[in-house]
N, CA, C and O of each residue as an XYZ file, in Angstrom:
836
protein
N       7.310     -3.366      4.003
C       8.632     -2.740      4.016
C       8.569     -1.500      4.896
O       7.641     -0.691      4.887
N       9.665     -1.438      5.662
C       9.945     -0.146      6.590
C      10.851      0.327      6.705
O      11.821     -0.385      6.965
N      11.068      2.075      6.549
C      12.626      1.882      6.237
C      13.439      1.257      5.523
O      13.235      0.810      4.394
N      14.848      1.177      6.451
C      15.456      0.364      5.004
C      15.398     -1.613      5.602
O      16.351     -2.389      5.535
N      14.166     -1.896      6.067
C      13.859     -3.044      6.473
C      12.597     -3.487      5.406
O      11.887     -2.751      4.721
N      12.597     -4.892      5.526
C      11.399     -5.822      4.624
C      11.177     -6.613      5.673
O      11.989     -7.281      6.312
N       9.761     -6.470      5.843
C       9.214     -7.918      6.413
C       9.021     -8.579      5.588
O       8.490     -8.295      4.515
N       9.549     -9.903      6.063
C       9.021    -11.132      5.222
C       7.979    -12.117      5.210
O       7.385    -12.348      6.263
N       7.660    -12.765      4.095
C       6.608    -13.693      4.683
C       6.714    -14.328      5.846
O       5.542    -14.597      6.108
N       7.487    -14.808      6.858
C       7.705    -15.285      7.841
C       7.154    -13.869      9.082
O       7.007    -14.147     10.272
N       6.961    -12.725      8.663
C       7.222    -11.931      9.323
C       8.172    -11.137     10.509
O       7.999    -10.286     11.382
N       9.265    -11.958      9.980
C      10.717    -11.366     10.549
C      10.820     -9.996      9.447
O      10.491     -9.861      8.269
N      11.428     -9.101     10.435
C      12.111     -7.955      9.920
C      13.625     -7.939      9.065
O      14.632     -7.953      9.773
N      13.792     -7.913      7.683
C      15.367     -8.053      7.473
C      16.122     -6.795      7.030
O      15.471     -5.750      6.998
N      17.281     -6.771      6.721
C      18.142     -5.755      6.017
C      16.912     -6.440      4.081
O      16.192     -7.430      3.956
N      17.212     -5.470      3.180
C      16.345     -5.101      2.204
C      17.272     -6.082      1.054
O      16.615     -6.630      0.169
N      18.684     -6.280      1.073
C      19.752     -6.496      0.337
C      19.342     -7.769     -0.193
O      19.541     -7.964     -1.392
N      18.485     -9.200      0.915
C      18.255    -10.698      0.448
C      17.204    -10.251     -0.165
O      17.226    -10.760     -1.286
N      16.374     -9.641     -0.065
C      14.976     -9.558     -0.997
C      13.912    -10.633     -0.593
O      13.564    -10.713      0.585
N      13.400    -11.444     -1.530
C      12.777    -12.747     -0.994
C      13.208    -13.906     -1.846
O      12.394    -14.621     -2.430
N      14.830    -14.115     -1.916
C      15.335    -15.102     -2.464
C      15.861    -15.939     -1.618
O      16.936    -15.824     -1.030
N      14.649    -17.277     -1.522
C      15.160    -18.258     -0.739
C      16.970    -18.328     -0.518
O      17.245    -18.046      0.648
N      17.972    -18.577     -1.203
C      19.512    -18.880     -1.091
C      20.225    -17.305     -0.546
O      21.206    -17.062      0.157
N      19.254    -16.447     -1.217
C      20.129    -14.995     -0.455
C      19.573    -14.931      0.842
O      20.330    -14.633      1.766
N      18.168    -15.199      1.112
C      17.831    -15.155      2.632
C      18.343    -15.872      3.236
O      19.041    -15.276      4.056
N      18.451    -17.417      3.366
C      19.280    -18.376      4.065
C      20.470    -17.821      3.911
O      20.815    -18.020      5.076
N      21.671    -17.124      3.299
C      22.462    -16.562      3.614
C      22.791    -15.591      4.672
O      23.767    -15.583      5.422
N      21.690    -14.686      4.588
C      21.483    -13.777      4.890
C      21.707    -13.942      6.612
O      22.625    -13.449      7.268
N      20.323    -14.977      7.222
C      20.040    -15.524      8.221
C      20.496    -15.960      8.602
O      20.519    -15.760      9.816
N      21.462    -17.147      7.993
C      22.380    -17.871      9.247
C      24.195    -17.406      8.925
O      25.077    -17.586      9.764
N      24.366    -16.960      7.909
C      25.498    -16.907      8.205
C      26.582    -15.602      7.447
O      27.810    -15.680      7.390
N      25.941    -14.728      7.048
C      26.458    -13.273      7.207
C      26.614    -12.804      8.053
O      25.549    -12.606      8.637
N      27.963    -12.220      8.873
C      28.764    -11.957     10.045
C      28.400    -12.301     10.977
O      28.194    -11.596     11.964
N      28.155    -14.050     10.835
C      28.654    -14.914     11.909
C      29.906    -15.007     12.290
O      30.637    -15.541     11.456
N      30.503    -14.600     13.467
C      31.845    -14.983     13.058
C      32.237    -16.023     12.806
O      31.581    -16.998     13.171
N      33.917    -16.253     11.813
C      34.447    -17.452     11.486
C      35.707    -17.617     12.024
O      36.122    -16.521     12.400
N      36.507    -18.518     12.229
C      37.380    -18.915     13.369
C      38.304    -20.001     11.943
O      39.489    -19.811     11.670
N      37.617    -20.836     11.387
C      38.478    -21.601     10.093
C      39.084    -21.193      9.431
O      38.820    -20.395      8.532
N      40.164    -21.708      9.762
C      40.982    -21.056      7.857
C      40.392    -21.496      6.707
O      40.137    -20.656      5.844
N      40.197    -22.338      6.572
C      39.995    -22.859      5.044
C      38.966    -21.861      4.618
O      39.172    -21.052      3.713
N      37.278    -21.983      5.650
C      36.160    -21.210      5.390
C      37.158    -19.547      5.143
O      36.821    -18.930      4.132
N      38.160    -18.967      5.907
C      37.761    -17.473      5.989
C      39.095    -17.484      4.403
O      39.421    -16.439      3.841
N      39.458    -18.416      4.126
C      40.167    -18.516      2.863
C      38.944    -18.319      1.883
O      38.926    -17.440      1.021
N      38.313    -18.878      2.017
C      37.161    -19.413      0.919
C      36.354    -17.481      0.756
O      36.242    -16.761     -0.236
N      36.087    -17.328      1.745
C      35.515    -16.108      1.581
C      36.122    -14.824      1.451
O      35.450    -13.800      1.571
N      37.811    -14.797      1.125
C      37.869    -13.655      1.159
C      38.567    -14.087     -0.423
O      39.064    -13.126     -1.009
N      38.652    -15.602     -1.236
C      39.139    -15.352     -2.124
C      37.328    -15.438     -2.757
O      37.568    -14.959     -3.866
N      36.420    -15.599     -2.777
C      34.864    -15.338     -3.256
C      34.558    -13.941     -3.431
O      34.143    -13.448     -4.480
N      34.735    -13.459     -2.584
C      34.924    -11.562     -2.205
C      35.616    -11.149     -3.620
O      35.133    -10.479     -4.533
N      36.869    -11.745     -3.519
C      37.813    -11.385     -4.938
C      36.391    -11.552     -6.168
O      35.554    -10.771     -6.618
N      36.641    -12.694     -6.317
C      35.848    -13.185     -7.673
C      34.528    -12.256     -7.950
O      34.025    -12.066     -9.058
N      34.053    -11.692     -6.634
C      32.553    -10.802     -6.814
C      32.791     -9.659     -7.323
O      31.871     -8.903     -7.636
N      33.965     -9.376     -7.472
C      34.184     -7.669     -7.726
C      33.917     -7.485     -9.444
O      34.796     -7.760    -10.261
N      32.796     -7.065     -9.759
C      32.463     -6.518    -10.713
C      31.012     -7.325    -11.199
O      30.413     -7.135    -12.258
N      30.582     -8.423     -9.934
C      29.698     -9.329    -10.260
C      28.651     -9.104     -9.175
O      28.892     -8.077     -8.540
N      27.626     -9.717     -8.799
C      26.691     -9.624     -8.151
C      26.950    -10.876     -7.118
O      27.261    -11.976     -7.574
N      26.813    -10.665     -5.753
C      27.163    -11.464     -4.730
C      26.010    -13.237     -5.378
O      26.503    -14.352     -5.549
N      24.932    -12.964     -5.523
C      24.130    -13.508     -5.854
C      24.601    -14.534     -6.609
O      24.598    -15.716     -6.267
N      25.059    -14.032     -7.773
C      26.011    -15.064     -8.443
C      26.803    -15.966     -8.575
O      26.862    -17.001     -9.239
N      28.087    -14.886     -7.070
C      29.081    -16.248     -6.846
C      28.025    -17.296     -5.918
O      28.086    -18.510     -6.110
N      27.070    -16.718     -4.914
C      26.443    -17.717     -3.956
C      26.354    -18.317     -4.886
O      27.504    -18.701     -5.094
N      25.440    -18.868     -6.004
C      25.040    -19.485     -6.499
C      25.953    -20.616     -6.937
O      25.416    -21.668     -7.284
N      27.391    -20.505     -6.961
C      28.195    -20.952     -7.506
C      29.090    -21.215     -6.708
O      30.143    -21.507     -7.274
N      29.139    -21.245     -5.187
C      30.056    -21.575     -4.388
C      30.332    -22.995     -4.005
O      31.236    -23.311     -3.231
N      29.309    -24.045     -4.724
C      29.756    -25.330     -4.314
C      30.411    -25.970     -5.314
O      31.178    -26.915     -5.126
N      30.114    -25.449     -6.483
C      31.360    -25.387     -7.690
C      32.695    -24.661     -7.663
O      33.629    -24.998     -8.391
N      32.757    -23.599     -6.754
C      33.985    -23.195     -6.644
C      34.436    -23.943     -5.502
O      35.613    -24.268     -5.663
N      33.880    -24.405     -4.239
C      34.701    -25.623     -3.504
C      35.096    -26.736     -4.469
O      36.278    -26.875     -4.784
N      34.263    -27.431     -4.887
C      34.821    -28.144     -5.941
C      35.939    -27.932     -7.026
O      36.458    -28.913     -7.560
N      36.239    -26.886     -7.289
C      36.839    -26.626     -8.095
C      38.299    -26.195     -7.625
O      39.253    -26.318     -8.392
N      38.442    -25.676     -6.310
C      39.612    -25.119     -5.337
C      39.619    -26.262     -4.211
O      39.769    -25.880     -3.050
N      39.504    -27.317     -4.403
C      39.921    -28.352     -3.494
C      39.132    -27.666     -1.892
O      39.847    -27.766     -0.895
N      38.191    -27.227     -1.763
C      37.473    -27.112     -0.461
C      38.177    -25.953     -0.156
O      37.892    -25.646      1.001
N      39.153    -24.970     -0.762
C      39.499    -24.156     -0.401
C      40.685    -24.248      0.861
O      41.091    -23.403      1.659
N      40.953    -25.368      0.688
C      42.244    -25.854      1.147
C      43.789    -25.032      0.752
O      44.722    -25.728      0.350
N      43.959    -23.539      0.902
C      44.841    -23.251      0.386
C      46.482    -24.310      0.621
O      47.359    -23.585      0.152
N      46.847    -25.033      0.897
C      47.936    -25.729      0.803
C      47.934    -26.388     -0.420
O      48.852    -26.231     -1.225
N      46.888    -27.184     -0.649
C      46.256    -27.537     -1.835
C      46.512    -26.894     -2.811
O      47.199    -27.450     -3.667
N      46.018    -25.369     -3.064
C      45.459    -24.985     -3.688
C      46.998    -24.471     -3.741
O      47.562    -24.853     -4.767
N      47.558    -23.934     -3.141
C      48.884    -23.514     -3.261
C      50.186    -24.317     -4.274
O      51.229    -23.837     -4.717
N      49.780    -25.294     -4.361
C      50.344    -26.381     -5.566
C      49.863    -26.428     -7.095
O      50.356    -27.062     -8.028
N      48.759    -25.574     -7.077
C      48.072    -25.801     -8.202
C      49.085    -25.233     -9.494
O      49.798    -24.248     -9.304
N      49.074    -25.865    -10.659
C      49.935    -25.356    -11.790
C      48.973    -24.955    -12.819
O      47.777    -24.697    -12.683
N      49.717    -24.947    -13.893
C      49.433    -24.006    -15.468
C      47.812    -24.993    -15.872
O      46.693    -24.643    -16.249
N      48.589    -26.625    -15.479
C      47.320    -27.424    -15.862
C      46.017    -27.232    -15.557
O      44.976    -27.485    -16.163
N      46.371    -26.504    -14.008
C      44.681    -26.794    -12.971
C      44.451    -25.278    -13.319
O      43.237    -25.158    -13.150
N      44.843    -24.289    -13.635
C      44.619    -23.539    -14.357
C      43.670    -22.876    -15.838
O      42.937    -21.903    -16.020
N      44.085    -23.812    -16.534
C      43.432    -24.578    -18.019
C      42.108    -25.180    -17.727
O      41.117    -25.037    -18.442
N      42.167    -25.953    -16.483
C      41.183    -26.750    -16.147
C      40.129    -26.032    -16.001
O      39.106    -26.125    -16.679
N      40.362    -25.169    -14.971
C      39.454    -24.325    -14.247
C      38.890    -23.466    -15.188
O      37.670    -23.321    -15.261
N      39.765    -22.818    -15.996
C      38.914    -22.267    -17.386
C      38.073    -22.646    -18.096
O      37.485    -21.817    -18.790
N      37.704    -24.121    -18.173
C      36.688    -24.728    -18.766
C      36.155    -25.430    -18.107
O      35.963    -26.628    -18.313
N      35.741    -24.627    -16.958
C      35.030    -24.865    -15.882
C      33.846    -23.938    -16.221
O      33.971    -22.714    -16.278
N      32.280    -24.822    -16.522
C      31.566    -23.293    -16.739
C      30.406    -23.348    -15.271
O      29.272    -22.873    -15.210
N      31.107    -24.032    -14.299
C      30.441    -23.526    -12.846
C      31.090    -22.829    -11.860
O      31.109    -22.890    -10.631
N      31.583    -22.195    -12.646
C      32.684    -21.082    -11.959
C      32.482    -19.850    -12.810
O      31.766    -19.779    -13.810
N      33.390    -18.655    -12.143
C      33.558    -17.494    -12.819
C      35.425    -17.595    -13.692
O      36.582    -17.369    -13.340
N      34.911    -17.934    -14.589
C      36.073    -18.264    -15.043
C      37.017    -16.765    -15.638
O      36.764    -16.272    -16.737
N      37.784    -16.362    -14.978
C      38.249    -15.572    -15.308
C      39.554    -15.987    -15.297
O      39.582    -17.193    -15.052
N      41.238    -15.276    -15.537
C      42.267    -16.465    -16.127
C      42.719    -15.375    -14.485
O      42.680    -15.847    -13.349
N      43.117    -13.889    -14.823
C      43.960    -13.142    -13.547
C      42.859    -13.624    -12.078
O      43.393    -14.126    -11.089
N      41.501    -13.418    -12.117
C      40.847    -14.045    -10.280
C      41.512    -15.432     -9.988
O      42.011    -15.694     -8.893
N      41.482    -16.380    -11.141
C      41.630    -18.218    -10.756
C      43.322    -18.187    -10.699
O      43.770    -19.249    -10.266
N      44.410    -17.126    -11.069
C      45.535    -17.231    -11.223
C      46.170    -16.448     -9.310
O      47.160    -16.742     -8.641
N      44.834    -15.256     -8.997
C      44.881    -14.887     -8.025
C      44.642    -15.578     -6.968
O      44.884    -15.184     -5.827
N      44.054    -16.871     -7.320
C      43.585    -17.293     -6.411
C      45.061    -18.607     -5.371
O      45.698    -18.863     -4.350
N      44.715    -18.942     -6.792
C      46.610    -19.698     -6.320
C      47.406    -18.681     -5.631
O      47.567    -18.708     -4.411
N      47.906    -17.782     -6.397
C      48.530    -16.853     -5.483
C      48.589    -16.639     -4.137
O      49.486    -16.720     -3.298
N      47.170    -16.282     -4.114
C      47.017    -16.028     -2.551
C      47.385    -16.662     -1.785
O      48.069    -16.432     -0.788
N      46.674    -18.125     -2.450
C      47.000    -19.597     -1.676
C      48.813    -19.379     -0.854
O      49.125    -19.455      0.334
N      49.598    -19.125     -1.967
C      50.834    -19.328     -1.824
C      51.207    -18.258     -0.634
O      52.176    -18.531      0.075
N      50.432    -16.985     -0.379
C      50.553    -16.054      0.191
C      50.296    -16.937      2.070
O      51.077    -16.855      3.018
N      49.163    -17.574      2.023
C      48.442    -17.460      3.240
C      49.072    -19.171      3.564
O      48.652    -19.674      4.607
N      49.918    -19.920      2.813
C      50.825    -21.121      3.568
C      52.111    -19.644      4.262
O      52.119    -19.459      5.479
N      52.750    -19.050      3.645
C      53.477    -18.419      4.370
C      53.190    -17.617      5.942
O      53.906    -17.607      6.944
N      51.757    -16.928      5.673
C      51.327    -16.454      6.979
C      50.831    -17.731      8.020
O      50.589    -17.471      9.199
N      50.749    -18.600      7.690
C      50.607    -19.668      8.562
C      51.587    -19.614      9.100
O      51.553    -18.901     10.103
N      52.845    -20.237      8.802
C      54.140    -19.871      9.296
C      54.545    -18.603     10.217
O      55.344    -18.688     11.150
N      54.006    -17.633      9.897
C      54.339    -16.343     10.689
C      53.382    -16.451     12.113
O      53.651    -16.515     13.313
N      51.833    -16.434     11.126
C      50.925    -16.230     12.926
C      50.519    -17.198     13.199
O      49.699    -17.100     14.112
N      50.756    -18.653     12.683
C      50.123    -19.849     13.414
C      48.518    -20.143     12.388
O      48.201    -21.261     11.980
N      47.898    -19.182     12.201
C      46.721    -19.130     11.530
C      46.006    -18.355     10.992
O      46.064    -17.344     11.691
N      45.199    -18.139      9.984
C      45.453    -16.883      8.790
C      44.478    -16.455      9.857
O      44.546    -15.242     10.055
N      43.215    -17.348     10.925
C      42.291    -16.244     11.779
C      43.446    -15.300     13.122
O      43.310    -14.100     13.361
N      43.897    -15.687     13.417
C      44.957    -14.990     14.148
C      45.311    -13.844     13.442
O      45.373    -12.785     14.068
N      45.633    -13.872     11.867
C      45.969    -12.725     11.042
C      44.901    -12.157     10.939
O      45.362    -11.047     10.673
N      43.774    -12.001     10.931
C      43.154    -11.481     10.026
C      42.251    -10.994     11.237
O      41.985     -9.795     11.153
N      41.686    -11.677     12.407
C      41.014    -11.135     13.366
C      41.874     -9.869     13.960
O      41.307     -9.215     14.836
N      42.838     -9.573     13.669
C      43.712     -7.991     14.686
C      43.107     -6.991     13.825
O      43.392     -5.856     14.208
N      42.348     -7.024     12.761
C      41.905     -6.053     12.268
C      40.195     -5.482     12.271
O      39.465     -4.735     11.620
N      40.146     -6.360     13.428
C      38.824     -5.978     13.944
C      38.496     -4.977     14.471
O      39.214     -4.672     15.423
N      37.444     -4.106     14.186
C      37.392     -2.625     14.480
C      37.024     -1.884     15.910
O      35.813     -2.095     15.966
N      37.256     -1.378     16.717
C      36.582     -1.094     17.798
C      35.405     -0.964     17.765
O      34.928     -0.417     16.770
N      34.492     -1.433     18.873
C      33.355     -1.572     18.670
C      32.651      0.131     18.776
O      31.587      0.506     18.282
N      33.560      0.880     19.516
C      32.536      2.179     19.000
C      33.178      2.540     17.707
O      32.409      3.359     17.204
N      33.998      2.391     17.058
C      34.192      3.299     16.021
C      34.183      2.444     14.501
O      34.524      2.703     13.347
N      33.567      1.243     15.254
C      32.639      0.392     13.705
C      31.880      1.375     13.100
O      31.457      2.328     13.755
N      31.590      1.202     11.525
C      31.117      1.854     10.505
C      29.666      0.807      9.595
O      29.679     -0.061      8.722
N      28.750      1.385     10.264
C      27.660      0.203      9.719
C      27.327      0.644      8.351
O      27.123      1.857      8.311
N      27.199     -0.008      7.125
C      26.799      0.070      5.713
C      25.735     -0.452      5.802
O      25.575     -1.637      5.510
N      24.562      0.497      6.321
C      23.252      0.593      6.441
C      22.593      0.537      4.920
O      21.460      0.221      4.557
N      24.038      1.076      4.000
C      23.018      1.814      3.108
C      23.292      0.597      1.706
O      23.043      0.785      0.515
N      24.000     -0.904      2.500
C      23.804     -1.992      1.454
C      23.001     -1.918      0.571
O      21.848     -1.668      0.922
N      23.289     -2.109     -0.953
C      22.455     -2.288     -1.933
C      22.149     -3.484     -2.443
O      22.786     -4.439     -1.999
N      21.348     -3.677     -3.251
C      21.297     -5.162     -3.575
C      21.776     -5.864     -4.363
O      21.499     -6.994     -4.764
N      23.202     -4.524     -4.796
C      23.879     -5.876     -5.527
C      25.233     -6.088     -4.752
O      26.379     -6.244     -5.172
N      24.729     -6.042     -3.517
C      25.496     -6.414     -2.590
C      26.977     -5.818     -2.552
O      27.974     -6.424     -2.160
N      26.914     -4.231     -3.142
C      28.611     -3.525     -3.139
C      28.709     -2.768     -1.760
O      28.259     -1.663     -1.460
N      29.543     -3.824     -0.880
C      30.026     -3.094      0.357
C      30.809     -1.269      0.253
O      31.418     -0.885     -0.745
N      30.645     -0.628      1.179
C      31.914      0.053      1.683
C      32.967     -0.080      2.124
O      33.088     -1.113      2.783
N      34.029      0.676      2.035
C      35.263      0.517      2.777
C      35.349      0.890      3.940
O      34.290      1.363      4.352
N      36.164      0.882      4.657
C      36.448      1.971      6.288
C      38.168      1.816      6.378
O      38.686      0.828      5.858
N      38.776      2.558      6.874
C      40.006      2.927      7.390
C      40.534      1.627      7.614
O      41.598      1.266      7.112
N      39.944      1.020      8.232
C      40.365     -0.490      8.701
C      40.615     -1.266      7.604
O      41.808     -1.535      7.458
N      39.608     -1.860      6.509
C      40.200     -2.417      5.215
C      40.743     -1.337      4.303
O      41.063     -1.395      3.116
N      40.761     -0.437      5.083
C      42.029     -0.054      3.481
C      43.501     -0.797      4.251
O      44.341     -1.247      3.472
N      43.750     -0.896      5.662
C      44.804     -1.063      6.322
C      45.048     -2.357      6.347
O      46.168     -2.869      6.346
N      43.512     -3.182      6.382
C      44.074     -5.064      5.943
C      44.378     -5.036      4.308
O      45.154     -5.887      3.872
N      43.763     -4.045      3.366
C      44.053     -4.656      2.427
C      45.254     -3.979      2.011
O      45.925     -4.563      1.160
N      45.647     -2.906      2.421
C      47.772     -2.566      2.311
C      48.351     -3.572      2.755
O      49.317     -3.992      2.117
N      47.921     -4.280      4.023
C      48.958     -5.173      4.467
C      48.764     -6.387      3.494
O      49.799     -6.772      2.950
N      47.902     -6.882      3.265
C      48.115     -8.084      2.219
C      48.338     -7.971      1.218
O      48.523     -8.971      0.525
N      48.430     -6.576      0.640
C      49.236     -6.324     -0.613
C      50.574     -6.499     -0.650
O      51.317     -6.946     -1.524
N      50.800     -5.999      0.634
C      52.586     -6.086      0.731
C      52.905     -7.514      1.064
O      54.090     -7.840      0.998
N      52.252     -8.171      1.320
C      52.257     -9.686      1.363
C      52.587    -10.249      0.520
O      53.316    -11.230      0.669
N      52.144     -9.807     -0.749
C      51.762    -10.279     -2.383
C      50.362    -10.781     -2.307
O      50.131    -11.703     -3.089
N      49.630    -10.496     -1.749
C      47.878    -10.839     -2.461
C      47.650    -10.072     -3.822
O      48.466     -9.411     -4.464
N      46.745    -10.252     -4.004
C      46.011     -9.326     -5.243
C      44.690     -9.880     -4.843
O      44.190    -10.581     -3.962
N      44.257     -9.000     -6.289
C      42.619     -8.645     -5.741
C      41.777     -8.581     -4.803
O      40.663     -9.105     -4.829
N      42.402     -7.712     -3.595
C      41.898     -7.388     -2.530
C      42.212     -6.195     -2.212
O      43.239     -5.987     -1.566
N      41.400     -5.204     -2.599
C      41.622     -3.934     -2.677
C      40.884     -3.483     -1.125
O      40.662     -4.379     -0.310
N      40.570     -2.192     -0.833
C      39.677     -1.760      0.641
C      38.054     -2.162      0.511
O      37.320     -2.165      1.499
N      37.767     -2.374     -0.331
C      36.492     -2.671     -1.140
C      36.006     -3.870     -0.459
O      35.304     -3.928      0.550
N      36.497     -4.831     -1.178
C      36.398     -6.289     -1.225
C      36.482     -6.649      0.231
O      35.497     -6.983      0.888
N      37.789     -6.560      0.739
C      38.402     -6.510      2.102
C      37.427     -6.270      3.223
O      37.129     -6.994      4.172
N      36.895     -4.758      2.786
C      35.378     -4.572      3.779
C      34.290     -5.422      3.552
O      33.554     -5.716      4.494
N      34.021     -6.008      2.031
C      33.201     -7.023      2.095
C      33.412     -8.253      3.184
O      32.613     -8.367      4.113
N      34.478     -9.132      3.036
C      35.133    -10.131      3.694
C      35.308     -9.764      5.264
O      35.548    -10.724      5.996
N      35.216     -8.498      5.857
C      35.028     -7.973      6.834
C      33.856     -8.304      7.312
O      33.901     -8.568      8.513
N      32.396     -8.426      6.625
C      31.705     -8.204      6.797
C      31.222     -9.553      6.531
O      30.008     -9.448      6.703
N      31.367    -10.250      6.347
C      31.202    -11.634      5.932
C      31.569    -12.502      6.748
O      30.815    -13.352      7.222
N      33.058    -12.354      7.063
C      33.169    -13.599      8.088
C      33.076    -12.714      9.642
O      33.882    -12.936     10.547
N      31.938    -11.680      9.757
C      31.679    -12.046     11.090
C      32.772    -10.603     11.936
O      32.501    -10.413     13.121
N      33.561     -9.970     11.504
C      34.529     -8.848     11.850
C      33.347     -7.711     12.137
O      33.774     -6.965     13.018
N      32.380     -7.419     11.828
C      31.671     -6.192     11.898
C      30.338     -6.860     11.906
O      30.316     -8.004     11.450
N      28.980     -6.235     12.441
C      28.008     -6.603     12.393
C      27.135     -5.807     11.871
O      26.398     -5.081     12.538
N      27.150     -5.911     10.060
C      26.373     -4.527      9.547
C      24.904     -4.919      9.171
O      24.432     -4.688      8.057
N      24.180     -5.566     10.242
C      22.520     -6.082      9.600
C      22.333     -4.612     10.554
O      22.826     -4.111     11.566
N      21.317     -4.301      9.551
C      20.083     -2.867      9.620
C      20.233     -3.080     10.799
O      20.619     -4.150     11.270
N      19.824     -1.667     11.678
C      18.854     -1.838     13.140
C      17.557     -2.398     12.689
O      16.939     -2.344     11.626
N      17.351     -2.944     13.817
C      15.721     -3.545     13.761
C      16.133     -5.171     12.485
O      15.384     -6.145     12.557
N      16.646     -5.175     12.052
C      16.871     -6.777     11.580
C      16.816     -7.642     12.707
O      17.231     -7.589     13.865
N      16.148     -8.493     11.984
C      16.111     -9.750     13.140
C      17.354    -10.812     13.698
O      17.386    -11.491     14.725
N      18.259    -10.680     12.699
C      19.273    -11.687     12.543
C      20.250    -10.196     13.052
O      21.169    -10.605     13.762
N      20.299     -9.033     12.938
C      21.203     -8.477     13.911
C      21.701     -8.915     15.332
O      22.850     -9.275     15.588
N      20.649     -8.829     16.222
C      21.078     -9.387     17.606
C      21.212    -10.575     17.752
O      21.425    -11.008     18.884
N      21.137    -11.328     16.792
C      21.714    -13.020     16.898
C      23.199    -12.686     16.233
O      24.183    -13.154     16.805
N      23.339    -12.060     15.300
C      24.830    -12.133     14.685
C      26.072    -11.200     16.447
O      27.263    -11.359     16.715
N      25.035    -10.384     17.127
C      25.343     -9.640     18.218
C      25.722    -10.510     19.294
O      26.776    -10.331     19.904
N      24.654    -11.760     19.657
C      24.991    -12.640     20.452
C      26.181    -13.802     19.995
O      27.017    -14.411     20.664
N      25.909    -13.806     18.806
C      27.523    -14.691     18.082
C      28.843    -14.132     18.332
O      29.751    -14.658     18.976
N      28.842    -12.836     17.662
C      30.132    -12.058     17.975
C      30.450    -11.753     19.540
O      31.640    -11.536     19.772
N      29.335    -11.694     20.930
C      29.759    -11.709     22.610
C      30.497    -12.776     22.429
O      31.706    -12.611     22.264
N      29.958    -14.061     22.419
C      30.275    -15.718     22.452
C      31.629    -15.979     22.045
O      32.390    -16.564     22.816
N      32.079    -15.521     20.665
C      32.982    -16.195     19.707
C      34.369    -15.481     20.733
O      34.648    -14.304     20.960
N      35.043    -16.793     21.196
C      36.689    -16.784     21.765
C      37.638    -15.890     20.337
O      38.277    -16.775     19.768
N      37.899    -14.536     19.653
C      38.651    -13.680     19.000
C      40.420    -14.929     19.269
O      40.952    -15.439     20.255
N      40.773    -14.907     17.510
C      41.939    -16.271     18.162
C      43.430    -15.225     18.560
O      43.873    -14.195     18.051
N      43.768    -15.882     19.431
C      45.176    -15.353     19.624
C      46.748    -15.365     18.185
O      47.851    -14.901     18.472
């Protein structure tokens, strides 16, 4: 360990946050702020973001192929239909975080982000204008391991606007998580190994109109 870096058995250098947990490292490595360009995926992760708030990232990973399963692939159109029943359902769901206001938020949202389709064509169109200038990005060097992001000026400003949308549970918090997740900011340590690959992803990736 160096700084706020771990070498690993592989002897790559990482951010300290995966530890040496096979599913948090493979996270870690291929696809923490990669950017994402899908709706469905950047649906999926900013309603996961929701569900983590008060939980350990670790957790929902663990549980994200039960929550595709459980949210129709995260298909908000889908998911935007869901009633009182799939509701009930989902509550006695015990491969999920069953909570009644996150799984009630989650529909919601759904219902939120068929409307912004309508407005910008595609929720990445929405959601990429809030990408930060690259000098006046804010790196959260100081990630902990239970994975509680910071905010910056910028998600407090995506997450006002999707409030006034009608979202919920997406406060500046979360928002900067999901920032940071699908690929909007590139907060791996200096000296991480998977930094300048997430660096060469974000040159590459066409930002959608």
């Amino acid at each position: 360990m160096t700084g706020k870096l771990k070498i690993g058995f592989d002897g790559k250098p990482r951010c300290l946050w995966p530890g040496d947990l096979p599913d948090y490292l493979e996270y870690h490595d291929h696809e923490w702020g990669i950017p994402v360009a899908d709706d469905y995926r950047l649906f999926e992760k900013i309603c996961l973001e929701g569900f983590q708030s008060g939980l350990s990232w670790l957790t929902i990973l663990r549980k994200r192929e039960n929550f595709r399963q459980g949210f129709a692939n995260f298909n908000f159109e889908q998911v935007a239909r869901f009633g009182q029943r799939d509701v009930e359902k989902l509550l006695r769901n015990p491969g999920i975080v069953r909570h009644r206001k996150k799984i009630e938020s989650t529909i919601n949202n759904a219902k939120q982000a068929c409307q912004m389709m309508e407005e910008f064509g595609t929720l990445a169109a929405f959601f990429w204008r809030y990408e930060p200038d690259a000098s006046q990005s804010i790196k959260a060097n100081n990630r902990n391991t239970d994975f509680t992001p910071n905010s910056t000026t910028d998600s407090e400003d995506l997450s006002r606007d999707l409030k006034k949308r009608g979202w919920s549970f997406i406060g500046p918090t979360t928002a900067y998580a999901f920032m940071q997740a699908m690929g909007m900011v590139n907060d791996h340590t200096e000296g991480c190994f998977a930094r300048e690959l997430t660096n060469t992803a974000r040159r590459q990736f066409s930002r959608p109109a």
